[in-house]
C-alpha positions in Angstrom: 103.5 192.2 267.5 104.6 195.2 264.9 102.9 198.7 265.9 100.8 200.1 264.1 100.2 203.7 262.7 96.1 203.7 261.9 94.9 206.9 260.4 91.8 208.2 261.7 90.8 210.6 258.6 87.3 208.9 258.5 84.9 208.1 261.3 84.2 204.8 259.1 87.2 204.0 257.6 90.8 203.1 258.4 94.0 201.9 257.1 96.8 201.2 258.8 101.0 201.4 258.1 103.1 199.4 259.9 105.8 201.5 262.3 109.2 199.9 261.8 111.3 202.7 263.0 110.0 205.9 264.3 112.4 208.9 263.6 110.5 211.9 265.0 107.6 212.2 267.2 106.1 215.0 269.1 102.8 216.4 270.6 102.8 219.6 271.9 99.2 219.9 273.2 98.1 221.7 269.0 99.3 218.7 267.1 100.5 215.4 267.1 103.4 214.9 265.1 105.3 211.4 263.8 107.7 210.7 261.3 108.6 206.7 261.0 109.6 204.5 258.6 108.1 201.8 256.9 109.3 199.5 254.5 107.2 199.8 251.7 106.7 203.6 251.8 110.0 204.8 253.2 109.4 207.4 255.9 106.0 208.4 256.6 104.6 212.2 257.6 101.9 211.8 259.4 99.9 214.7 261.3 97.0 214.3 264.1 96.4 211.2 262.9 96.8 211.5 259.5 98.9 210.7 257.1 100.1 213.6 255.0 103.2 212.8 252.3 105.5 209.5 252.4 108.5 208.7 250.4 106.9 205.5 248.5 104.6 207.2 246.2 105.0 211.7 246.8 106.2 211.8 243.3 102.9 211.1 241.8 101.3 213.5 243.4 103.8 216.6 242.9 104.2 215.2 239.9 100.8 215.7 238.8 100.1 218.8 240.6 102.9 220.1 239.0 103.6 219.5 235.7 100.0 219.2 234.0 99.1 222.8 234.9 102.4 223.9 233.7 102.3 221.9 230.4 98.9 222.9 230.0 99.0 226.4 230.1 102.7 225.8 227.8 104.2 229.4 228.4 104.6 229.3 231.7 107.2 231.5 234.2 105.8 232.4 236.9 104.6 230.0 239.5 103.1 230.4 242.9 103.1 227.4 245.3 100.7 227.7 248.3 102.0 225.9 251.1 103.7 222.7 250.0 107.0 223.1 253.2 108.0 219.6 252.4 109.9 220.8 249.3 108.3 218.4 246.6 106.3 220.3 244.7 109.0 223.1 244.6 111.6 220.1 243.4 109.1 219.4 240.8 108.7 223.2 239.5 112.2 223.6 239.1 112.6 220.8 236.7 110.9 223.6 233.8 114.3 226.1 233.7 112.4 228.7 232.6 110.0 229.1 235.8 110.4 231.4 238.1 108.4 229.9 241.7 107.7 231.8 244.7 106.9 229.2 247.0 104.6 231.3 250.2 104.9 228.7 253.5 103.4 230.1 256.7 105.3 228.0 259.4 109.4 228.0 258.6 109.7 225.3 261.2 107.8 223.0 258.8 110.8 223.8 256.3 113.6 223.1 258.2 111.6 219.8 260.3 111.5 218.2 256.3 114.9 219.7 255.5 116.0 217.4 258.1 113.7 214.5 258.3 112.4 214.2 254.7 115.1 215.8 252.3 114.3 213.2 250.0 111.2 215.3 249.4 113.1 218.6 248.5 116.3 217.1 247.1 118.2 219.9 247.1 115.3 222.2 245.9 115.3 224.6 249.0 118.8 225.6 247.6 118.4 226.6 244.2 118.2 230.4 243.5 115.9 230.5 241.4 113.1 229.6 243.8 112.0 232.6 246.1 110.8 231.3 249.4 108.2 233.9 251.3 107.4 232.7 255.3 103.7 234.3 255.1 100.3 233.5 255.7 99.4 232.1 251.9 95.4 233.6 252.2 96.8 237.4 252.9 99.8 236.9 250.2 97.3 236.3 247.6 95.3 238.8 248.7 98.1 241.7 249.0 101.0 240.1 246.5 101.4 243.1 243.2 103.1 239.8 241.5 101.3 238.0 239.1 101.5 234.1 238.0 100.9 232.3 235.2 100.3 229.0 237.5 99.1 228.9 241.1 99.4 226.1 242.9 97.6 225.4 246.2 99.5 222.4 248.1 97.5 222.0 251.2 96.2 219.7 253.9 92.4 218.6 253.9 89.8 221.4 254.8 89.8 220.6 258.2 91.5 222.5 261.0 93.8 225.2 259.6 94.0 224.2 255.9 89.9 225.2 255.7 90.7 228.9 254.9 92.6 227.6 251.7 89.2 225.9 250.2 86.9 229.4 250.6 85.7 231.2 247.6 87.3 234.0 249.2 90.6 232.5 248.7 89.6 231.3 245.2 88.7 234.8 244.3 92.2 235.8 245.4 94.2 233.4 243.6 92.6 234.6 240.3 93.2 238.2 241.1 97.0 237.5 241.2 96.5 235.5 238.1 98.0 236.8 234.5 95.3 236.6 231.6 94.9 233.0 230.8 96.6 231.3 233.9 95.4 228.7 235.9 95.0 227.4 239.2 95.0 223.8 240.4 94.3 222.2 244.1 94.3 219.6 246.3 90.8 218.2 246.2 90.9 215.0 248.1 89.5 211.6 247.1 86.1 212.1 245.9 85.0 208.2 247.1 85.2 209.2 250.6 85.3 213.0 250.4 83.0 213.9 247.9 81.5 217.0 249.4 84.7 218.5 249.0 84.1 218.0 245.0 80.7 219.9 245.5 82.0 222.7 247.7 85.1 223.4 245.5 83.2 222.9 242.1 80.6 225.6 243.5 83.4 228.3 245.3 85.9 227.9 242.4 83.1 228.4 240.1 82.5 232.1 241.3 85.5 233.4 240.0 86.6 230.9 237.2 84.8 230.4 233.9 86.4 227.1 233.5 86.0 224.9 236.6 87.0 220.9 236.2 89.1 218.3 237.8 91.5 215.6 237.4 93.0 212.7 238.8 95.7 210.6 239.9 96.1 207.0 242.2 98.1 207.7 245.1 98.0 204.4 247.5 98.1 206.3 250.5 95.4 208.9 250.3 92.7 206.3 251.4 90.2 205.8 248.8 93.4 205.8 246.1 91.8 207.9 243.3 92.4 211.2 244.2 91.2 214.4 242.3 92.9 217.9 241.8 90.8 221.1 241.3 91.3 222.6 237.8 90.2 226.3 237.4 91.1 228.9 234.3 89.2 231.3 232.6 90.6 229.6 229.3 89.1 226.4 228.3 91.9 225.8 226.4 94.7 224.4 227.9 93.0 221.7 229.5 91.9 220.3 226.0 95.3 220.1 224.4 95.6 216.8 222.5 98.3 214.4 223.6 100.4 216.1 220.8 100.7 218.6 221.7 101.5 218.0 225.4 104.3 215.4 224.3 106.3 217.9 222.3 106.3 220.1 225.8 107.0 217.1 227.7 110.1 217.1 225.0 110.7 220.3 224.8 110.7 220.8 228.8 113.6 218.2 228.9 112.5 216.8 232.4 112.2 213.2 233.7 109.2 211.8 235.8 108.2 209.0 237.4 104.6 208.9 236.8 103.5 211.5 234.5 103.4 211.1 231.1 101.8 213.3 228.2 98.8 210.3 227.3 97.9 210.6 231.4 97.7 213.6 231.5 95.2 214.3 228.7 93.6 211.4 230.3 93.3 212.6 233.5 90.6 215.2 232.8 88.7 212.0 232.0 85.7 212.0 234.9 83.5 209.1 236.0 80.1 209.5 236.8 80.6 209.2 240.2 82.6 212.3 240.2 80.7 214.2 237.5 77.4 213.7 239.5 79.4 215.8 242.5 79.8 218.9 240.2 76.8 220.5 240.9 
């Protein structure tokens, strides 16, 4: 019989990847760590026992995180990325030439393990000059950075363990103060099928520094649950109601090529089920 990696996110829920290869695995007494491949999702990152990124389907959710904050805002140059050492959302960043990111990674280990075992991820993104990599703790950064951004990006794990700091309203209240007039800031929010307090506890902590608090969505297959949300906060209502024509001459204009995002998913994104909207309280 095949092993089997099974996540163990949920006390009540499971899903399980087959192993076909193992590349990397380590447990130094902190954290379990195992990088294998599998032949529908390509390698597979997976941490304590669960999964964090794979090669299969990453791009929709850099992708997403990414570009509808950017296209939203549409005059965007500076960009802060919050954790995110596997390189993606960086790669996706600097597909907008006129963006400036600073990309703020606490561990520099967790650079150079995906350098080497997921450079798919980064594709080449670590090397372009134009991105400014700072090996700090993201919560102080925010907190002490004289910079300013027009886009903040928090790529973190789930609020569990060390990534819990980076879902406070503390941190929130950070973030905006290293905001420019107008900018945004958009998170990792979980899938809210499975994880819904996390919808509630963000909606409410985002909400006490951020006039305009919201979310939208994307289907990533290996987040379990699929439809996964992504914290929206501005003190602008208006760039997350631009119409699809206005997004698709930015998408033009921008030049860049994706995989999943488009201009009509994007406006349609900020589309909420019930389900969701009854967490928002």
């Amino acid at each position: 019989m095949a092993d089997w990696f099974d996540e163990t996110l949920h006390d009540d829920y499971r899903q399980g990847l087959r192993i076909d290869r193992v590349l990397y695995q380590s447990n130094d007494g902190l954290q379990d760590l195992i990088v294998f491949e599998n032949a529908r999702f390509g390698r597979v990152l997976c941490l304590d026992g669960v999964v964090q990124t794979t090669e299969g389907d990453e791009f929709v959710y850099h992708e997403m995180l990414t570009h509808v904050p950017i296209l939203a805002h549409g005059r965007v140059e500076d960009v802060l990325i919050v954790g995110g050492g596997d390189g993606g959302m960086a790669r996706e960043v600097l597909k907008h030439p006129a963006v400036r990111p600073v990309m703020v990674e606490i561990d520099p280990d967790v650079v150079e393990f995906s350098k080497q075992h997921l450079p798919r991820l980064s594709n080449g993104a670590f090397d372009d000059p134009r991105l400014e990599l700072v090996i700090a703790d993201g919560c102080r950064f925010v907190k002490e950075t004289e910079k300013r951004f027009d886009v903040v990006i928090v790529d973190s794990t789930d609020p569990i363990g060390p990534g819990e700091v980076l879902f406070t309203a503390e941190f929130y209240a950070d973030c905006k103060r290293c905001l420019k007039p107008g900018g945004v800031v958009v998170t990792q929010n979980g899938v809210p099928f499975v994880q819904g307090g996390e919808i509630t506890d963000s909606y409410r902590r985002l909400g006490e520094s951020f006039a305009d608090v919201h979310f939208f969505r994307a289907a990533i297959p290996t987040y379990q649950g699929g439809d996964m949300a992504f914290g929206w906060a501005s003190d602008d209502p208006d760039p997350r109601r631009q119409s699809v024509e206005v997004i698709e001459a930015r998408f033009a204009d921008a030049g860049i090529e994706t995989r999943y995002y488009t201009p009509d998913l994007h406006v349609a994104s900020f589309a909420l089920p019930r389900t969701i909207k009854d967490l928002m309280r």
